[in-house]
OpenMM code with the backbone's topology and positions (N, CA, C; nanometers):
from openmm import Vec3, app, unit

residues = "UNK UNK UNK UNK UNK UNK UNK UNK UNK UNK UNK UNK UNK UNK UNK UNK UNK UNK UNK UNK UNK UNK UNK UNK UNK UNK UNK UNK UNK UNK UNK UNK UNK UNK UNK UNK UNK UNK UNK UNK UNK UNK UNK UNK UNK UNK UNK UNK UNK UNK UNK UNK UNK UNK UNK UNK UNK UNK UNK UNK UNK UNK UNK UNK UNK UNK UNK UNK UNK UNK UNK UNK UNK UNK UNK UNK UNK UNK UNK UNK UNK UNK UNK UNK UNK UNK UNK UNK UNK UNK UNK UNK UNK UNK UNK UNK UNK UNK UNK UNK UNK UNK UNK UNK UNK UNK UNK UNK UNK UNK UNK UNK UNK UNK UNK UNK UNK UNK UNK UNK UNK UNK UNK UNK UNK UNK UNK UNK UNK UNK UNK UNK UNK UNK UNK UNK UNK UNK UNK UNK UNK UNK UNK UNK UNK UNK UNK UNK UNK UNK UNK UNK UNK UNK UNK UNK UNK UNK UNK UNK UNK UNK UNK UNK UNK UNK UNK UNK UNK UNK UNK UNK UNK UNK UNK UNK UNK".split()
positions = [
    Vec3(0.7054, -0.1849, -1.7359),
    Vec3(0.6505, -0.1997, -1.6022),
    Vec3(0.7659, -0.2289, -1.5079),
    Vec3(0.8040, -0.1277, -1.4240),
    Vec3(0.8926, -0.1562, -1.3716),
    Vec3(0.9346, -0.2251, -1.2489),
    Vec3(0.9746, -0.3571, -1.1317),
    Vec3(0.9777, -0.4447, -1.0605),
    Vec3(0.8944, -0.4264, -0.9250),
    Vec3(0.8368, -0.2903, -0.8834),
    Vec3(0.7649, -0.2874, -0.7823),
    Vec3(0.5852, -0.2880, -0.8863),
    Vec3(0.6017, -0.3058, -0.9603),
    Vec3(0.4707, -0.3016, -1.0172),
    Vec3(0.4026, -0.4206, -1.1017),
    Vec3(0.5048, -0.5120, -1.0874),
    Vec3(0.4586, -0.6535, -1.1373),
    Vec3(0.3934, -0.7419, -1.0610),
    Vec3(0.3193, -0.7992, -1.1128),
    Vec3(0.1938, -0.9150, -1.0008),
    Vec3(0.2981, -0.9795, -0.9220),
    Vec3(0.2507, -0.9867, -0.8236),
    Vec3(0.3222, -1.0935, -0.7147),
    Vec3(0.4195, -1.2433, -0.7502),
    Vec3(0.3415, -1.2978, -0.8557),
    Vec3(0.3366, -1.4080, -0.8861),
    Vec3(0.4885, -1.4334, -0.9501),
    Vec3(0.4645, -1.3031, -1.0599),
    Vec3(0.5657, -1.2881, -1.1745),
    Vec3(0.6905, -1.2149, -1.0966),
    Vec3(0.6665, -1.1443, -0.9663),
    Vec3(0.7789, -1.1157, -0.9200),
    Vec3(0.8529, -1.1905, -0.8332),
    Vec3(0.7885, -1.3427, -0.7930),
    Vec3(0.8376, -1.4373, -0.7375),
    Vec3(0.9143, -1.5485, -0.8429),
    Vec3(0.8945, -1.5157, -0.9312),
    Vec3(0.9330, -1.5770, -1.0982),
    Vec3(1.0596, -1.5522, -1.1064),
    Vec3(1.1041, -1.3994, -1.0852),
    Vec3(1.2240, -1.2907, -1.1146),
    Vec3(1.2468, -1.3401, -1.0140),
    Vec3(1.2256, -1.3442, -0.9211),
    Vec3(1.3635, -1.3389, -0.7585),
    Vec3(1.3911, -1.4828, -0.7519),
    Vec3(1.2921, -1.5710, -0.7624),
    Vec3(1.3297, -1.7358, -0.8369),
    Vec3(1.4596, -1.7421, -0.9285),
    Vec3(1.4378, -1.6818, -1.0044),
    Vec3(1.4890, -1.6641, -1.1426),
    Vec3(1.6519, -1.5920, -1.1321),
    Vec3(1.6047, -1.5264, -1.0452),
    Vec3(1.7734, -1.4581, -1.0211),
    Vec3(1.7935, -1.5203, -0.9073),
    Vec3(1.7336, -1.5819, -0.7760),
    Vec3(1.8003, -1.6953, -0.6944),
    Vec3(1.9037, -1.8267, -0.7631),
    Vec3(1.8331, -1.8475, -0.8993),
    Vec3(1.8858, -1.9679, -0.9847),
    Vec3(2.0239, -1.9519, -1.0280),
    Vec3(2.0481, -1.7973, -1.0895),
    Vec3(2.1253, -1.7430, -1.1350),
    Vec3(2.2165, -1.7524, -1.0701),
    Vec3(2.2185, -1.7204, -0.9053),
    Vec3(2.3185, -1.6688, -0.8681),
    Vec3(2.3791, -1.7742, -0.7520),
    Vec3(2.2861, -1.8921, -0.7684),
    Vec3(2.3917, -2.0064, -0.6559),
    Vec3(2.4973, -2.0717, -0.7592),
    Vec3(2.4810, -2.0773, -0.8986),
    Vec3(2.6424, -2.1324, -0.9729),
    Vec3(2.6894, -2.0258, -0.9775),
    Vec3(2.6587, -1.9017, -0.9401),
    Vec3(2.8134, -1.8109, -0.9358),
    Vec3(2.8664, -1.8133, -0.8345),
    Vec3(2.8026, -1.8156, -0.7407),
    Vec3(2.8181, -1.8406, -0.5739),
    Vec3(2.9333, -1.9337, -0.5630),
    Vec3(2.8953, -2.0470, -0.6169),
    Vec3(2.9901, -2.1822, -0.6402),
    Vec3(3.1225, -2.1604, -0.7122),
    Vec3(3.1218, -2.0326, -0.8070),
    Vec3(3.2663, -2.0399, -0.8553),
    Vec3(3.3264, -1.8993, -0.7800),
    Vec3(3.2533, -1.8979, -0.6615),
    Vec3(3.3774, -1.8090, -0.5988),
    Vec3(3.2763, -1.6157, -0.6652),
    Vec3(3.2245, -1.6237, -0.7146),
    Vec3(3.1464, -1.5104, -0.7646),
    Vec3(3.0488, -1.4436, -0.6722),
    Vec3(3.0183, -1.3015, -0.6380),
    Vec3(2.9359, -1.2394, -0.6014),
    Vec3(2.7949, -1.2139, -0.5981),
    Vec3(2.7519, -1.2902, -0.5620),
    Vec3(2.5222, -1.2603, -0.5441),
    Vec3(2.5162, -1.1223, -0.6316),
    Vec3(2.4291, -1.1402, -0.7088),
    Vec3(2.3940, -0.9996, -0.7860),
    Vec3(2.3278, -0.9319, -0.6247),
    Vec3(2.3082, -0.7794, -0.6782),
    Vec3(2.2724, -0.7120, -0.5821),
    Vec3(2.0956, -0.7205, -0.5429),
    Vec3(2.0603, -0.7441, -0.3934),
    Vec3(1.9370, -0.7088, -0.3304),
    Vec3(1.8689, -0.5792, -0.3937),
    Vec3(1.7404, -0.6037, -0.4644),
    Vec3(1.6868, -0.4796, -0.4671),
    Vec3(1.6756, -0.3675, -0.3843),
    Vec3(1.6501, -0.2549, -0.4341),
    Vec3(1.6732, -0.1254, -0.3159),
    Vec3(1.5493, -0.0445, -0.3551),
    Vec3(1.5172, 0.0035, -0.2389),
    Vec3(1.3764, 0.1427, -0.2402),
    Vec3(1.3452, 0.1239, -0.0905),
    Vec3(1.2273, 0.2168, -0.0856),
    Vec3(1.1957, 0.2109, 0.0922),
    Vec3(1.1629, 0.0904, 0.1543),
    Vec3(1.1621, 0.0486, 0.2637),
    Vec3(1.1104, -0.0571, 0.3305),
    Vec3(1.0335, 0.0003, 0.4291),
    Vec3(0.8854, -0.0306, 0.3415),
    Vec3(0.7853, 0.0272, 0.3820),
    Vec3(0.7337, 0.0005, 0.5577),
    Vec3(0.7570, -0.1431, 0.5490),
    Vec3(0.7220, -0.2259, 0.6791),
    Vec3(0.8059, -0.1162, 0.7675),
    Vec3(0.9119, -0.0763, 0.7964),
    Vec3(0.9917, -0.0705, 0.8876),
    Vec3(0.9526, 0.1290, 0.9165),
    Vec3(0.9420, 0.1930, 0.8169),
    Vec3(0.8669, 0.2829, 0.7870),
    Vec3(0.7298, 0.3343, 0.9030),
    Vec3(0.6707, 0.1900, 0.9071),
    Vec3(0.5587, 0.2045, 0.9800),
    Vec3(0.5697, 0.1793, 1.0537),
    Vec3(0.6417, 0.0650, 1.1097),
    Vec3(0.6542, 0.0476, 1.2374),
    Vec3(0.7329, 0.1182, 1.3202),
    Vec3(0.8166, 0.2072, 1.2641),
    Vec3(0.8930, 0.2813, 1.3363),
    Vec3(0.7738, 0.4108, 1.3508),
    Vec3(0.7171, 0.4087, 1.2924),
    Vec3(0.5701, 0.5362, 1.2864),
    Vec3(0.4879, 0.5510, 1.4912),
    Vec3(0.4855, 0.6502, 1.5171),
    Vec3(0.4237, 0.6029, 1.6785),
    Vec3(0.2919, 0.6470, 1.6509),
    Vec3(0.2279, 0.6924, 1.5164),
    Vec3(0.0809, 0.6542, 1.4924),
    Vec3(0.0187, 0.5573, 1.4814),
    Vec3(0.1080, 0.4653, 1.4209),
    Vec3(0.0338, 0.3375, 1.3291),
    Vec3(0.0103, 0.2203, 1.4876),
    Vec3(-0.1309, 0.2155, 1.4318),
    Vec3(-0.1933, 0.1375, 1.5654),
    Vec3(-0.1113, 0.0217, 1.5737),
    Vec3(-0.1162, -0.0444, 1.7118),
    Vec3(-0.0156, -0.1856, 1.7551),
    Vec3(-0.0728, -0.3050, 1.7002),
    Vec3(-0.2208, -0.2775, 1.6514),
    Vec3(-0.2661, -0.4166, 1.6063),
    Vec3(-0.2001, -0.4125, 1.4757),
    Vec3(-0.1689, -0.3038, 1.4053),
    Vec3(-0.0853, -0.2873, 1.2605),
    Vec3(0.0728, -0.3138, 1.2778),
    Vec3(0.1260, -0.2853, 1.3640),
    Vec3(0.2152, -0.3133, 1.3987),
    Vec3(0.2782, -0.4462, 1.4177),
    Vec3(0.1612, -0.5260, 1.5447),
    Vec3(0.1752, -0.6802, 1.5628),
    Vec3(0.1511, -0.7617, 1.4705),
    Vec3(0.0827, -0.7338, 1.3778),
    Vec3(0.0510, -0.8177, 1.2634),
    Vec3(0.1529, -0.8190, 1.1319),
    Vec3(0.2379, -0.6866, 1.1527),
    Vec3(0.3669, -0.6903, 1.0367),
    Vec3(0.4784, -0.7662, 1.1235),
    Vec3(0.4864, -0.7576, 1.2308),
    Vec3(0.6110, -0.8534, 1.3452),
    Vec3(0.5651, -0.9950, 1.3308),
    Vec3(0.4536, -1.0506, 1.3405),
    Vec3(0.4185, -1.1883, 1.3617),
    Vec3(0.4208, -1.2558, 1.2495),
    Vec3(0.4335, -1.1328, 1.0703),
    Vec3(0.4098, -1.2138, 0.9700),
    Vec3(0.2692, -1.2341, 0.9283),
    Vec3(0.1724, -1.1731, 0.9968),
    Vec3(0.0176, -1.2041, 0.9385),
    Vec3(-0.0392, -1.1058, 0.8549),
    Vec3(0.0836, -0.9755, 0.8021),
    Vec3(0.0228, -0.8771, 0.7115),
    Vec3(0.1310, -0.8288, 0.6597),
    Vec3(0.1585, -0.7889, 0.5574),
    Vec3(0.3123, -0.7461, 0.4588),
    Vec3(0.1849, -0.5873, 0.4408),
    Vec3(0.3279, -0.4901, 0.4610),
    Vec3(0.3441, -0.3782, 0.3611),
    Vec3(0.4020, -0.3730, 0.2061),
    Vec3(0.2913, -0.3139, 0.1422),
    Vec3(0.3136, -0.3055, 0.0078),
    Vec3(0.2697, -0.1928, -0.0975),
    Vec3(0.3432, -0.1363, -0.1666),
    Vec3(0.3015, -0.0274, -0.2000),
    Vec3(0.1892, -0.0241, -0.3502),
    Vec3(0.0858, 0.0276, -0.3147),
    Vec3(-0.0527, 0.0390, -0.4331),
    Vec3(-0.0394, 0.0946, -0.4940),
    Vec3(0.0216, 0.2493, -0.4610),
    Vec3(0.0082, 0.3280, -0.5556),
    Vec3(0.0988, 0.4432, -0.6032),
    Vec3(0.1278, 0.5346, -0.6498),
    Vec3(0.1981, 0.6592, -0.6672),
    Vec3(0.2003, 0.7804, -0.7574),
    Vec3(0.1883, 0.8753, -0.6785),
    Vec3(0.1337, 0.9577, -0.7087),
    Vec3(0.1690, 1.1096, -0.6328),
    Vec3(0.2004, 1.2292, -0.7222),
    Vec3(0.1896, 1.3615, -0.6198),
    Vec3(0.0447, 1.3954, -0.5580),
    Vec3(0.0644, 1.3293, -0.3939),
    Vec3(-0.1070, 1.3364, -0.3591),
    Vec3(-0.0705, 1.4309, -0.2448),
    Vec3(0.0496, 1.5007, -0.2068),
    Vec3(0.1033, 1.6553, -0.1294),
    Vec3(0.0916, 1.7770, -0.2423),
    Vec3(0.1353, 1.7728, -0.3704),
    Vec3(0.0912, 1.8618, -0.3907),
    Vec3(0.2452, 1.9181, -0.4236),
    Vec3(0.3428, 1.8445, -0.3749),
    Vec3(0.4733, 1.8911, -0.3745),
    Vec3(0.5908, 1.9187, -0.5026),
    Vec3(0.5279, 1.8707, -0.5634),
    Vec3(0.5975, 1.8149, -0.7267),
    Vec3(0.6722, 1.6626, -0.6826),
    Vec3(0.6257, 1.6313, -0.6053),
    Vec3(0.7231, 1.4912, -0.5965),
    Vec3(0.6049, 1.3620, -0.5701),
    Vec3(0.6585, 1.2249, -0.6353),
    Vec3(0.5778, 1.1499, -0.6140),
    Vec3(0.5681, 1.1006, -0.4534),
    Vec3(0.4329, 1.0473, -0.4338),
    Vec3(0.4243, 0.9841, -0.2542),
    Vec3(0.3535, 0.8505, -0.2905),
    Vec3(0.4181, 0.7515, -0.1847),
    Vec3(0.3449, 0.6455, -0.1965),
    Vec3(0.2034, 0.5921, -0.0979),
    Vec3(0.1390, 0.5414, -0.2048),
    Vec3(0.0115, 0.5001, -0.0883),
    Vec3(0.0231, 0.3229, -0.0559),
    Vec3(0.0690, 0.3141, 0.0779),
    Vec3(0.0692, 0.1585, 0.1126),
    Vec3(-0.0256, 0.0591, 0.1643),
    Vec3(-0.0148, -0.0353, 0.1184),
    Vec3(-0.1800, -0.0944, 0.1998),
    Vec3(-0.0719, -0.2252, 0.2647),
    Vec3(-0.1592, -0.1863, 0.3704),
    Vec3(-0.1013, -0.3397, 0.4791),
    Vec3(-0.2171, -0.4331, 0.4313),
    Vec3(-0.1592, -0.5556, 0.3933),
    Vec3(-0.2811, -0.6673, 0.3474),
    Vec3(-0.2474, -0.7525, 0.4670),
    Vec3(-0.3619, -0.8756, 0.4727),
    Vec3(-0.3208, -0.9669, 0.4944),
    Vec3(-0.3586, -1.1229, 0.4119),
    Vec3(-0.2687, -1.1917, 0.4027),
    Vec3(-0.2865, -1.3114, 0.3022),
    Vec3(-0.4401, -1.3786, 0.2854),
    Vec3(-0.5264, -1.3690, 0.4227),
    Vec3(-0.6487, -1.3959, 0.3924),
    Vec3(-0.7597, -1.3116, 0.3590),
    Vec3(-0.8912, -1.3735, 0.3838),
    Vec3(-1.0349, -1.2848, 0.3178),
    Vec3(-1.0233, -1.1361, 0.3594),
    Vec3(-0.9686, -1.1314, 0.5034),
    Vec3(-0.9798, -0.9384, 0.5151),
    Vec3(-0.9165, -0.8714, 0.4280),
    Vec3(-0.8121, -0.9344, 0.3356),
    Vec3(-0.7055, -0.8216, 0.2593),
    Vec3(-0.6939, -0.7245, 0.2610),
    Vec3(-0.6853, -0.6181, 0.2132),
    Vec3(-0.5979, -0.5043, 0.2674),
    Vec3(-0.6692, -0.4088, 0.4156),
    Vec3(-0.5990, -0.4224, 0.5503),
    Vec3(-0.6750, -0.3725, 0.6323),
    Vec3(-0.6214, -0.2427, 0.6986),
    Vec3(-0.5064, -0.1755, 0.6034),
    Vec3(-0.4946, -0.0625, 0.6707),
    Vec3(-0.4202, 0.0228, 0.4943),
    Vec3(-0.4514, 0.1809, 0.5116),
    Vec3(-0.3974, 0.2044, 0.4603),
    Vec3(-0.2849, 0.3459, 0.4616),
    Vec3(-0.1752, 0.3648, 0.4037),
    Vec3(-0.1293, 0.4756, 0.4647),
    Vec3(-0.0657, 0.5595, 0.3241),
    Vec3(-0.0162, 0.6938, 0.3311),
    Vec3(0.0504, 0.7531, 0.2149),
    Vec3(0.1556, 0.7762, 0.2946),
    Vec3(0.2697, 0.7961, 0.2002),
    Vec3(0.4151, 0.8005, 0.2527),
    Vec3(0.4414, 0.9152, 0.1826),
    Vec3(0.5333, 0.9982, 0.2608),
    Vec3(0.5822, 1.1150, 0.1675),
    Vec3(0.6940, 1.1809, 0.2243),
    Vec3(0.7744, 1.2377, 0.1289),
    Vec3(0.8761, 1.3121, 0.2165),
    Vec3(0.8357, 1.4591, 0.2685),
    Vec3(0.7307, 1.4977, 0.1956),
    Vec3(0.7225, 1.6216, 0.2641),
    Vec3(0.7628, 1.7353, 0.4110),
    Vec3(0.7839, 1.7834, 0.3501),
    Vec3(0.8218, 1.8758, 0.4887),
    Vec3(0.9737, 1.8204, 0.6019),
    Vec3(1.0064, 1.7253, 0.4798),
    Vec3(1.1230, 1.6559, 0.5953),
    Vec3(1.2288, 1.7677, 0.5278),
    Vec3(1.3628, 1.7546, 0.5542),
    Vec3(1.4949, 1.8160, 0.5573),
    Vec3(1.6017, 1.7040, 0.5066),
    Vec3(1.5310, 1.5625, 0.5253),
    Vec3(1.6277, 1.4888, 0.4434),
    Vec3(1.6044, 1.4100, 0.3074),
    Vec3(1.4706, 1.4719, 0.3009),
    Vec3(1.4070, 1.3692, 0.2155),
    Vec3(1.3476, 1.2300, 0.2085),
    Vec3(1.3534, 1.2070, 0.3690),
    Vec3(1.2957, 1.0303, 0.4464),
    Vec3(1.1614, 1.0038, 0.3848),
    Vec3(1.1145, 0.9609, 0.3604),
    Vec3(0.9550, 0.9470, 0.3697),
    Vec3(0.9184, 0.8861, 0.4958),
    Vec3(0.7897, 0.9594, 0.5396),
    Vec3(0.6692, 0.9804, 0.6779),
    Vec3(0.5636, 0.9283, 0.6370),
    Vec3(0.5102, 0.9020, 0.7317),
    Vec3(0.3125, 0.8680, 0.6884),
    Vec3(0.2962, 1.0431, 0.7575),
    Vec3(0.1950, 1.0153, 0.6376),
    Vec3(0.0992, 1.1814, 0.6349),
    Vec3(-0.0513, 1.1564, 0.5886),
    Vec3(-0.0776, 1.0051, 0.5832),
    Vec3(-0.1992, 0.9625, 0.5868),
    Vec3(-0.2191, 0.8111, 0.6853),
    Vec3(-0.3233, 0.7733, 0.7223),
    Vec3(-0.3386, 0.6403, 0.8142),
    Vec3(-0.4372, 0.6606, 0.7851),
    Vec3(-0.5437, 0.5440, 0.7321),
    Vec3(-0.6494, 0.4764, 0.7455),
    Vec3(-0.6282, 0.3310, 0.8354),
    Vec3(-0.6375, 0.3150, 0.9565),
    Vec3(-0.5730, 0.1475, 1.0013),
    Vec3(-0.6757, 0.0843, 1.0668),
    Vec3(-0.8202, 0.1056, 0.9925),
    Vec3(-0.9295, -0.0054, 1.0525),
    Vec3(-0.9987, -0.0570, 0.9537),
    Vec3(-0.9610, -0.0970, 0.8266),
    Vec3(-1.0038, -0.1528, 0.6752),
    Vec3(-1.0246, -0.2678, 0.7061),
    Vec3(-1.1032, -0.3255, 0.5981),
    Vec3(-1.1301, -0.4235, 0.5504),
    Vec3(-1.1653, -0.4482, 0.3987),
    Vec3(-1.0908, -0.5443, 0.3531),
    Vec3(-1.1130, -0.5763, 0.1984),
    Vec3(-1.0804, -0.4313, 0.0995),
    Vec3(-1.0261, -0.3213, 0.1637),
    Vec3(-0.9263, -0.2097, 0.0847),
    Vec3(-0.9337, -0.1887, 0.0044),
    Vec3(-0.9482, -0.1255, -0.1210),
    Vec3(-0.8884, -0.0849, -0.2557),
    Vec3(-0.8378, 0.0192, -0.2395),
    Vec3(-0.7350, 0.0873, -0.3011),
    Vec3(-0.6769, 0.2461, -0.3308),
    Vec3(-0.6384, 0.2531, -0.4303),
    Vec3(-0.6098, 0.4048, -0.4690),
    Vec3(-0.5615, 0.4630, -0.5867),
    Vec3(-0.5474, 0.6232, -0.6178),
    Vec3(-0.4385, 0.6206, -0.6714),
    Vec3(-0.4302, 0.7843, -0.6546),
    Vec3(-0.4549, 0.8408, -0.7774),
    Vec3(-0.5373, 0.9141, -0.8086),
    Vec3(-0.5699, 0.9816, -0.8587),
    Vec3(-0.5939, 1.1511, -0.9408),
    Vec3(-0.5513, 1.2064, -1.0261),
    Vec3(-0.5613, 1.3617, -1.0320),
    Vec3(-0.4678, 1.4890, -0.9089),
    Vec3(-0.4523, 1.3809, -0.8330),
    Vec3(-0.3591, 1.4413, -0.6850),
    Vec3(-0.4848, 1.4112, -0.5894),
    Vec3(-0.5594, 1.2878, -0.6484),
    Vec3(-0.6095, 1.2582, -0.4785),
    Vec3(-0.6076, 1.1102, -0.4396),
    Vec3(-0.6519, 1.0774, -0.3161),
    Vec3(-0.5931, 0.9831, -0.2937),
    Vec3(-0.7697, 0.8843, -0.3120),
    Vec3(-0.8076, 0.7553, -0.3432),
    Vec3(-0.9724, 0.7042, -0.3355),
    Vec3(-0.9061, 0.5548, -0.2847),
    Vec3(-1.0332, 0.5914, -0.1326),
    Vec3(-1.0665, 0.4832, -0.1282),
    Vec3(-1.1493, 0.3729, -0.1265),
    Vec3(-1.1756, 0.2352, -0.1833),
    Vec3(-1.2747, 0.1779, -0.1300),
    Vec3(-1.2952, 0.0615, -0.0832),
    Vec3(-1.3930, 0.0701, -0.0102),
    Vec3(-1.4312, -0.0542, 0.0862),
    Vec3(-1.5887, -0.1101, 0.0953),
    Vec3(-1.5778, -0.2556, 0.1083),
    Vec3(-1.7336, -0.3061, 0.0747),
    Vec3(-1.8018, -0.2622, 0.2107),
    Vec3(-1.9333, -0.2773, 0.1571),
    Vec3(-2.0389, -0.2291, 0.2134),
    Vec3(-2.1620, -0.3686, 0.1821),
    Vec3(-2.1389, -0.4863, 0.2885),
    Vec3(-2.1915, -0.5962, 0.2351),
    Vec3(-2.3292, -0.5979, 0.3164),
    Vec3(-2.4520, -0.6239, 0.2083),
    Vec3(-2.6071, -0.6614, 0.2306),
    Vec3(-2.6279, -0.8296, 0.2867),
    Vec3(-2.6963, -0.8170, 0.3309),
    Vec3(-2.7783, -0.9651, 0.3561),
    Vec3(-2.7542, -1.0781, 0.2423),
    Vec3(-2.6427, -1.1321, 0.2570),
    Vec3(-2.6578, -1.2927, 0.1517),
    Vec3(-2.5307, -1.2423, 0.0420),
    Vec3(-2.4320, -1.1344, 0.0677),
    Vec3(-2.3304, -1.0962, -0.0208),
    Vec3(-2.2635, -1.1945, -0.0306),
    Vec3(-2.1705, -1.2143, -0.0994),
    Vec3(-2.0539, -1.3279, -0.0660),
    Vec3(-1.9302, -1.2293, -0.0481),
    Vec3(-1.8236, -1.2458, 0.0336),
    Vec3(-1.7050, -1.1921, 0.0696),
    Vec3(-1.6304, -1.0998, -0.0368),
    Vec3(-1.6774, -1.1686, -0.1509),
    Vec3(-1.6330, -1.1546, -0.3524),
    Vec3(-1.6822, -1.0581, -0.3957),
    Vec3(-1.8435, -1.0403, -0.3575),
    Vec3(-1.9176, -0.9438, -0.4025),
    Vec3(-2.0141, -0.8429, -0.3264),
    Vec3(-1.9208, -0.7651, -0.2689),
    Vec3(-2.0171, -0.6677, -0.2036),
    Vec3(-2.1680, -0.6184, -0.2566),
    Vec3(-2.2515, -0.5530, -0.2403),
    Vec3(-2.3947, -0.5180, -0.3150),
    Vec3(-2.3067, -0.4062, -0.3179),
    Vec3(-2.3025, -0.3507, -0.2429),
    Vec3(-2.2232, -0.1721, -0.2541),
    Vec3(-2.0880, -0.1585, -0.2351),
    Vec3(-1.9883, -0.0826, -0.2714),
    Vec3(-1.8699, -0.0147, -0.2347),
    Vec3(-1.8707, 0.1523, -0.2334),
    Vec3(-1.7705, 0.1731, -0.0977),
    Vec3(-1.7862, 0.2985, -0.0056),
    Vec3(-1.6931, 0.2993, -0.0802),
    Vec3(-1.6666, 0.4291, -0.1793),
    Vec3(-1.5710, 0.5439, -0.2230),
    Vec3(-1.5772, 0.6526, -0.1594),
    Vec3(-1.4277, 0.6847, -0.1332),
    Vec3(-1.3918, 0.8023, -0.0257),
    Vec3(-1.3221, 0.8638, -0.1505),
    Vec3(-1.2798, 1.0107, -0.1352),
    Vec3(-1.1259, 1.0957, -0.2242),
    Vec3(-1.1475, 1.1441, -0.1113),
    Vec3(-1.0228, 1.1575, -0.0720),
    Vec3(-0.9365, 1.2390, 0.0262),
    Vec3(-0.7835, 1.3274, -0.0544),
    Vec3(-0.8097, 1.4590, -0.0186),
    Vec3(-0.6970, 1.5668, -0.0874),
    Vec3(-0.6450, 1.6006, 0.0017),
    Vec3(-0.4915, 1.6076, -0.0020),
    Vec3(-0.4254, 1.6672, 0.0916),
    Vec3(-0.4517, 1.8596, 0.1262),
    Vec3(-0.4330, 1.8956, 0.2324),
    Vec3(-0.4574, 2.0204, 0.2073),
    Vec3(-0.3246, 2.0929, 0.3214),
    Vec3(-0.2459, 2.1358, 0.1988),
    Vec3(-0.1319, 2.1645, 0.2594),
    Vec3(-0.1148, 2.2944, 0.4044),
    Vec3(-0.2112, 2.4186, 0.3599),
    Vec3(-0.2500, 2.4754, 0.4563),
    Vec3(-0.2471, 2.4218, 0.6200),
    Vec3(-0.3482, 2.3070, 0.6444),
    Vec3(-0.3316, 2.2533, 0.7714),
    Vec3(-0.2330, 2.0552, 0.7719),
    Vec3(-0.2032, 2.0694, 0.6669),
    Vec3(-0.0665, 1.9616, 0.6340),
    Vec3(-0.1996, 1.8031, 0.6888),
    Vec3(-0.2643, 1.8035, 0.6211),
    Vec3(-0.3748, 1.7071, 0.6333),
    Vec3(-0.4330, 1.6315, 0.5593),
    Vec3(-0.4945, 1.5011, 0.5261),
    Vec3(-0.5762, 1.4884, 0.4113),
    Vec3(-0.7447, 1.4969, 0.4207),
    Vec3(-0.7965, 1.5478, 0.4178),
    Vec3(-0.9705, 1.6206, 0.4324),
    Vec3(-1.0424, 1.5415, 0.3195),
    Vec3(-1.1246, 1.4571, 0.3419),
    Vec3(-1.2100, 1.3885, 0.2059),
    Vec3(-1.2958, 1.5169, 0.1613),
    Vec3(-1.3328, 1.4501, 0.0786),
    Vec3(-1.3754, 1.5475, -0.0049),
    Vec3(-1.5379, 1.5202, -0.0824),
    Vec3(-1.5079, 1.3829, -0.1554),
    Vec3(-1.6401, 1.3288, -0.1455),
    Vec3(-1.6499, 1.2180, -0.0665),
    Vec3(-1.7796, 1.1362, -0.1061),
    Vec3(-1.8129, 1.0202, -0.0740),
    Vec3(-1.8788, 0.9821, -0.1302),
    Vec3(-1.9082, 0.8432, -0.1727),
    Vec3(-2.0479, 0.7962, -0.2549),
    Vec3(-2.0324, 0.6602, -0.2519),
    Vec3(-2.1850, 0.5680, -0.3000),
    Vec3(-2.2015, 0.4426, -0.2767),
    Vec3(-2.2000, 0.4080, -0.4544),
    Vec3(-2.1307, 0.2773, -0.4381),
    Vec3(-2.1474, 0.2728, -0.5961),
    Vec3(-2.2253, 0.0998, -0.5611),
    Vec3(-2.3197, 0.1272, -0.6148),
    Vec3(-2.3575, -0.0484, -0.6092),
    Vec3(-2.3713, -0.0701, -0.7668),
    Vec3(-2.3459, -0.2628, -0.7294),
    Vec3(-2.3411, -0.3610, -0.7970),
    Vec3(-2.4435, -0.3470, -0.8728),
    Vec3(-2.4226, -0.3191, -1.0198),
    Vec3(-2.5237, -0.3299, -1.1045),
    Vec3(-2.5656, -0.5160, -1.1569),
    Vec3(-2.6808, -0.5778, -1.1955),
    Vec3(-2.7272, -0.6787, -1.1776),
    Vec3(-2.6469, -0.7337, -1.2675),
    Vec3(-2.5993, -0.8718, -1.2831),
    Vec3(-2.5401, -0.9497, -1.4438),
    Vec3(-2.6462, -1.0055, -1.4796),
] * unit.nanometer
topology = app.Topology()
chain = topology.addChain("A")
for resn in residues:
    res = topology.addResidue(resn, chain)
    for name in ("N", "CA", "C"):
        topology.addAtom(name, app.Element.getBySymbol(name[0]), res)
C-alpha cells in the first residue's frame, strides 16, 4: 500500500516518525530526508477558474483539505487520473468532488475535467473506467451516520465531446438490521 493510500492516522504515524528521525540528524549537521513529492492537488484547484470560490475559500482559510480518493483510467487514455474530494473535518465531509487528468495537455500537467462542487457527505470511486458517486438522501428521523437512502451516480467520460455524461442513477436504501 503505497503512502498516498494509507489511513490518515497511520500516515501521521510515518511523517511523526520520520519528523523524529530527522531532528538528531539535523543536530549533527545532517540533511532532513526529502519532502514527499506528487501533485498538490489543493493548488491544482485553486489555480482552476472553474472551481467555485466557496471551494476555493474554504481550501485558503483551512476549513477543507484536498485529497485524493481515487485512481483510475476514467479518460479512457491509457493513463491513470485522479478523483479528488475536497472534505471538510466536520459532519458535511466530503463537499466537492473533482477528477484530475492530464489529458489533452502537451505537458502532461494534470487539469480538472470533472467538478462536482455542491456535495455533501461524498463518497467516490472509480470504477471499470467510470467514475460513482454517492451521496445521502436523508428521511425523516435519519441520523447524519445513516442515511435511509444513498444517490449513486456513474458518470463516463466521453471523449468525443471531452465530458463526463452519467450514465446511470439509482437509490440504494438501507436494508433493516
Amino acid at each position: 500500500m503505497g503512502p498516498m493510500h494509507r489511513p490518515p492516522l497511520r500516515r501521521l504515524a510515518v511523517l511523526l516518525g520520520t519528523a523524529a528521525l530527522a531532528v538528531p540528524a539535523l543536530a549533527h549537521g545532517q540533511a532532513a530526508p526529502p519532502e514527499p513529492t506528487g501533485p498538490d492537488f489543493e493548488a491544482i484547484l485553486t489555480a482552476d477558474a472553474k472551481v467555485t470560490k466557496a471551494v476555493k475559500d474554504a481550501l485558503a482559510d483551512d476549513r477543507a483539505f484536498a485529497a485524493p480518493a481515487a485512481f483510475g483510467d476514467l479518460t479512457g487514455d491509457g493513463t491513470s487520473d485522479a478523483v479528488v474530494l475536497v472534505s471538510t473535518p466536520g459532519a458535511s465531509g466530503a463537499i466537492a468532488a473533482y477528477v484530475l487528468s492530464a489529458l489533452g495537455t502537451d505537458d502532461g500537467e494534470l487539469r480538472v475535467v470533472y467538478r462536482s462542487q455542491s456535495l455533501y457527505r461524498a463518497f467516490v470511486r472509480a470504477s471499470r473506467g467510470a467514475l460513482i458517486v454517492l451521496t445521502p438522501s436523508y428521511a425523516r428521523g435519519d441520523d447524519v451516520c445513516c442515511p435511509t437512502v444513498r444517490l449513486e451516480r456513474t458518470y463516463v467520460y466521453d471523449r468525443r465531446a471531452k465530458v463526463f455524461r452519467r450514465t446511470a442513477s439509482r437509490r440504494l436504501t438501507r436494508t433493516a438490521r
